[in-house]
C-alpha positions in Angstrom: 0.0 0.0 0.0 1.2 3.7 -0.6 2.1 5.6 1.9 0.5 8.9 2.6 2.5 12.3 1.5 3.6 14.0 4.7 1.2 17.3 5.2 2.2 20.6 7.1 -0.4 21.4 9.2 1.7 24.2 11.5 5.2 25.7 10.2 6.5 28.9 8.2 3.9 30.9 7.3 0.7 28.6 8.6 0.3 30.0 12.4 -2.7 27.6 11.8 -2.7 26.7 15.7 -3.1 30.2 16.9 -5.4 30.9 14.1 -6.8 28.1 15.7 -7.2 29.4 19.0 -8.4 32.8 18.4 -11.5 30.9 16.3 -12.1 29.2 19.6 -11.9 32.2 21.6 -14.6 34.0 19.0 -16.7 31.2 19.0 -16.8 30.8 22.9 -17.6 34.4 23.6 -20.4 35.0 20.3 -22.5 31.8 22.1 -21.8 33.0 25.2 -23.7 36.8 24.7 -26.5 35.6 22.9 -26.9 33.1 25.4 -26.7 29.8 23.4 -27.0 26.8 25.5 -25.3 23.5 25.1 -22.9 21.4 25.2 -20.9 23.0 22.5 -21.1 26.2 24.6 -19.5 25.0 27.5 -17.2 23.0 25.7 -15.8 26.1 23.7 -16.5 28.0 27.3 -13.7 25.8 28.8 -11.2 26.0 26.0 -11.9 29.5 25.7 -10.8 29.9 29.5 -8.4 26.7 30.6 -6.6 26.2 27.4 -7.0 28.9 24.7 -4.6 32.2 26.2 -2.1 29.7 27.8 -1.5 28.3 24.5 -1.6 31.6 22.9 1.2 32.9 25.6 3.4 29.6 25.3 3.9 30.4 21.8 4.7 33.6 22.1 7.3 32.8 24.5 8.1 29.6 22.5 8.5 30.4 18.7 10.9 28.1 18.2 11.2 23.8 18.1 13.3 24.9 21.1 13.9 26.8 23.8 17.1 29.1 24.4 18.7 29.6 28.1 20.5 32.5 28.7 24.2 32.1 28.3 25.8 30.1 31.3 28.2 31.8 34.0 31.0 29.0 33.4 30.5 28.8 29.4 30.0 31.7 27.1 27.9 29.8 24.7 24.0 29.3 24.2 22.4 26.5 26.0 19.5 24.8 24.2 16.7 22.2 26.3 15.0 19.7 24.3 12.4 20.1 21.8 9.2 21.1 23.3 6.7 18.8 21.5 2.9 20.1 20.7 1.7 18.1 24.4 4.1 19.8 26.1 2.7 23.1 24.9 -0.9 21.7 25.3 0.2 21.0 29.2 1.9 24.1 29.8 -1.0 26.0 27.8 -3.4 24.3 30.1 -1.6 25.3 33.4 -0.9 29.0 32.4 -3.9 29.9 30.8 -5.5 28.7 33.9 -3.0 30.8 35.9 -3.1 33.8 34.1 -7.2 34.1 34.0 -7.7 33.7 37.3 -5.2 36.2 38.7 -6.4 38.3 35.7 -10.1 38.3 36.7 -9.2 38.6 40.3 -7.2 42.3 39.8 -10.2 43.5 37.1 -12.8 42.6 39.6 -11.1 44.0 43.1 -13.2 46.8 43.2 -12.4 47.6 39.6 -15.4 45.8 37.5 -18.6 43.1 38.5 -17.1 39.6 37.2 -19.4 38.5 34.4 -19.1 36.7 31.1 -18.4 40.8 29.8 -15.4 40.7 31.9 -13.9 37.3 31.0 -15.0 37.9 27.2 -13.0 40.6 27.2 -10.3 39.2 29.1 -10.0 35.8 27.2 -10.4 37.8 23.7 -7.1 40.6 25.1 -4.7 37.8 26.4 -5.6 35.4 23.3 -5.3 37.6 20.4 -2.4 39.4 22.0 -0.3 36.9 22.8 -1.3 35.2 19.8 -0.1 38.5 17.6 3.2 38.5 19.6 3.6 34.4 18.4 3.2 35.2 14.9 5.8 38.2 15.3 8.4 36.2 16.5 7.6 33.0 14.9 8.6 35.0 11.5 11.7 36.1 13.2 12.4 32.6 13.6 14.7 30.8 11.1 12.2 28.6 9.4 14.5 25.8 10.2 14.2 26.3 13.8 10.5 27.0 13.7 7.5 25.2 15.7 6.1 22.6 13.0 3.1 20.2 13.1 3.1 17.5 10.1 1.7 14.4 9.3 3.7 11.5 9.6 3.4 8.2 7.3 2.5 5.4 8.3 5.1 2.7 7.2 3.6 -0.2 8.8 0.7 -0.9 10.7 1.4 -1.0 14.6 0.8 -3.9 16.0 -0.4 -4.0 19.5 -0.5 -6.6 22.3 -3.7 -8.1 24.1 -2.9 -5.8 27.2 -1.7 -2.6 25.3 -5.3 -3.0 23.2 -6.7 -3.4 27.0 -4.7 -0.5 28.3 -5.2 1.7 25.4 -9.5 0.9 25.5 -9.4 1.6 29.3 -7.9 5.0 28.7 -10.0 6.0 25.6 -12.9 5.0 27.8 -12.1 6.8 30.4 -11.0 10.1 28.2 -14.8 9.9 27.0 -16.1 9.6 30.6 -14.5 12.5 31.7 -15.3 14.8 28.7 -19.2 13.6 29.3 -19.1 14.4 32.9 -17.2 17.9 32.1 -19.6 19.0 30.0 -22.1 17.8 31.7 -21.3 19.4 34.8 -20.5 22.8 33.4 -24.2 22.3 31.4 -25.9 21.8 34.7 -27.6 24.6 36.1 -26.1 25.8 40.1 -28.0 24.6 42.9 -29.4 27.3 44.5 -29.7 28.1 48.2 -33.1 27.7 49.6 -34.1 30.1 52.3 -37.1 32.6 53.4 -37.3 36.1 54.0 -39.2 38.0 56.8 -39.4 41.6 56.9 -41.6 44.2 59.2 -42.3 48.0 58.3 -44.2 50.3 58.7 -47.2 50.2 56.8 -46.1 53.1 54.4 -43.0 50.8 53.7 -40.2 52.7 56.0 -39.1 51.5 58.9 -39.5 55.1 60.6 -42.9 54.6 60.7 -43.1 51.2 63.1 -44.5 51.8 66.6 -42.4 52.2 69.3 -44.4 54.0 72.0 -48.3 52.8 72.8 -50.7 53.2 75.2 -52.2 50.1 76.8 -54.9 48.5 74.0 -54.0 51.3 71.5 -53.3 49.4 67.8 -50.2 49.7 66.4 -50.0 48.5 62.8 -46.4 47.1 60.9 -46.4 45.5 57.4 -44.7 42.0 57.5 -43.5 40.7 54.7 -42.5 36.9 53.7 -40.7 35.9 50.8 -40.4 32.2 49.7 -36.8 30.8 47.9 -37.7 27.4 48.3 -37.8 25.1 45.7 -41.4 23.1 46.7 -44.5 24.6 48.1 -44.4 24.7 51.9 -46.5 26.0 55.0 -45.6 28.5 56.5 -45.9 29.4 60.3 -45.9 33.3 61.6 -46.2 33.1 65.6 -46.2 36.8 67.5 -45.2 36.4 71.0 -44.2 38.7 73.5 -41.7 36.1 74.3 -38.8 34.4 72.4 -40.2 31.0 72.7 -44.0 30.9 73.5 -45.1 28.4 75.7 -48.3 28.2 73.6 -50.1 29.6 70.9 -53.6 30.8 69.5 -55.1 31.4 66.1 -55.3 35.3 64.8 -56.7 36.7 61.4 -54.4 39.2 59.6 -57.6 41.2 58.3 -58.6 41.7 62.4 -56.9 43.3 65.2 -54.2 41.0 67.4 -54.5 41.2 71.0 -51.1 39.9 72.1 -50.4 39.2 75.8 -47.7 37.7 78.1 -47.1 33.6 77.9 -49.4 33.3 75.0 -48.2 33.5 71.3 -50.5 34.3 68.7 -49.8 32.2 65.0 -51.0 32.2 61.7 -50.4 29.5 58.7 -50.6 30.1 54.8 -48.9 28.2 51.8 -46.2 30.1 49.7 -45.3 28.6 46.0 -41.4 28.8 45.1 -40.5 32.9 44.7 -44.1 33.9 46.0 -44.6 36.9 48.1 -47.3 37.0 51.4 -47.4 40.2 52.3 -50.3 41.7 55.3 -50.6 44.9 57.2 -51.3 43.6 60.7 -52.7 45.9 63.6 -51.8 44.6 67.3 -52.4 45.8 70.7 -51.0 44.5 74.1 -52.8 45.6 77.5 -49.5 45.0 79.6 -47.8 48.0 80.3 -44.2 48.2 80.4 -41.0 48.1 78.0 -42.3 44.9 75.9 -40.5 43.0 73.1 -43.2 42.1 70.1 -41.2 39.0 68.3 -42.4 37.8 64.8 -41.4 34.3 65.0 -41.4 32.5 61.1 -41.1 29.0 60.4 -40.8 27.7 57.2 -40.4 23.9 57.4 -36.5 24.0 56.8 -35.2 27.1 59.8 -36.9 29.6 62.2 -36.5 33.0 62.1 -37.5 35.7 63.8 -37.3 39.3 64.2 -38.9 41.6 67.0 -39.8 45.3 67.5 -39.3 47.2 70.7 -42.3 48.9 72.4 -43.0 51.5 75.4 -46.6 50.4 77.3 -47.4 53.7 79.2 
């Protein structure tokens, strides 16, 4: 059988890699403002971020099939390492870009900027195309002998593998295609969001000015009390107001009617919020016992209780 002609993929003048790159970074940020979701999103998403500007930054410091050391102290001559092969760069690439984004986004956003996908756009598209423009300068600086090349090699013989390399070598493509699955699958997959409740009181023009702090005995004072649900199911929900942190026990009351709240005796209420609902009431109370008296709005939501309380003059 004929062998295959060798094919130049990367060398003098075919910055194809970086070329390469940039597409990535384009493609990554163009889904990512008009919101196209996907796994080809995130896929490009975590090239764009983890792989794309280290790469981009490798060659720039790398034009060459090699890397020069600065002359030595003993010997006034050039020291060259070895080649640094395309998974090298890849590895490298990987760790840097990595690096370089995150302590990049850190100084943009202390105080600077709010880190959103504008921010590392903008970010990823700078240190990509940059760096990237800095490669191709020095890459054509570079002897082409000594340039970075990528080629197809031909295939003289078939390889012939034994029962436990063909074992080794499915285990690892296996487990290649696991991980890619679960990556893109876990950066598909929407956050888990905190579920909690909110209680707010008021006054009933909606500043906190306005709440009662000094009543006579039986005189109504009135507060708005506000509940918010974050939850993810329906629940019940339990409003208790007590003169005392933990009532020993409670009664019924009616939002729409006036509370008469006394010493020892809670008063509680229960009603059903969906997921993001809103209950909201303007409640009047009175208390007979005179005194400095702590009204506490006591909120149980199936998951954690709350409370919050108002301070109150009886004279």
């Amino acid at each position: 059988m004929a062998n295959k002609a060798v094919r130049l993929y990367v060398g003098p003048g075919k910055p194809y890699d970086l070329v390469a790159v940039c597409a990535i970074v384009t493609a990554s940020v163009l889904l990512a403002l008009i919101d196209v979701q996907g796994a080809a999103r995130w896929t490009l998403g975590f090239l764009a971020v983890f792989f794309a500007p280290g790469y981009a930054i490798v060659s720039a410091l790398f034009p060459g099939r090699k890397a020069v050391i600065a002359p030595s102290f003993t010997a006034r001559r050039d020291e060259h390492t070895l080649t640094i092969s395309l998974l090298e760069r890849v590895i490298i690439g990987s760790l840097l870009g990595s690096a370089v984004m995150a302590l990049a986004g850190t100084v943009i956003t202390r105080g600077i900027l709010n880190f959103d996908v504008w921010v590392v756009a903008a970010e990823a598209i700078g240190i990509t195309y940059v760096a990237s423009w800095i490669a191709v300068t020095r890459r054509a600086r570079t002897p082409p002998e000594d340039q970075f090349v990528l080629y197809s090699t031909p295939r003289l013989s078939r390889p012939r593998l034994s029962s436990g390399e063909r074992v080794v070598s499915a285990i690892l493509a296996v487990a290649v295609l696991a991980m890619a699955v679960l990556a893109v699958q876990g950066l598909g997959a929407k956050p888990v969001a905190e579920e909690y409740s909110e209680l707010h009181i008021v006054g009933v023009d909606g500043d906190m000015e306005s709440l009662p702090s000094v009543l006579a005995p039986g005189q109504a004072g009135l507060m708005k009390v506000t509940v918010t649900s974050h939850l993810s199911t329906s629940e019940m929900f339990h409003l208790v107001l007590s003169l005392d942190k933990a009532p020993n026990s409670t009664s019924p009351f009616e939002p729409a009617q006036t509370v008469d709240i006394s010493p020892g005796t809670g008063r509680s209420y229960q009603f059903e919020l969906q997921p993001g609902a809103t209950w909201q009431q303007d409640i009047a109370f009175v208390i007979n016992a005179a005194g400095s008296q702590t009204l506490y709005l006591i909120l149980d939501d199936g998951m954690e209780v709350k409370s919050n309380w108002l301070i109150l003059q009886i004279t």
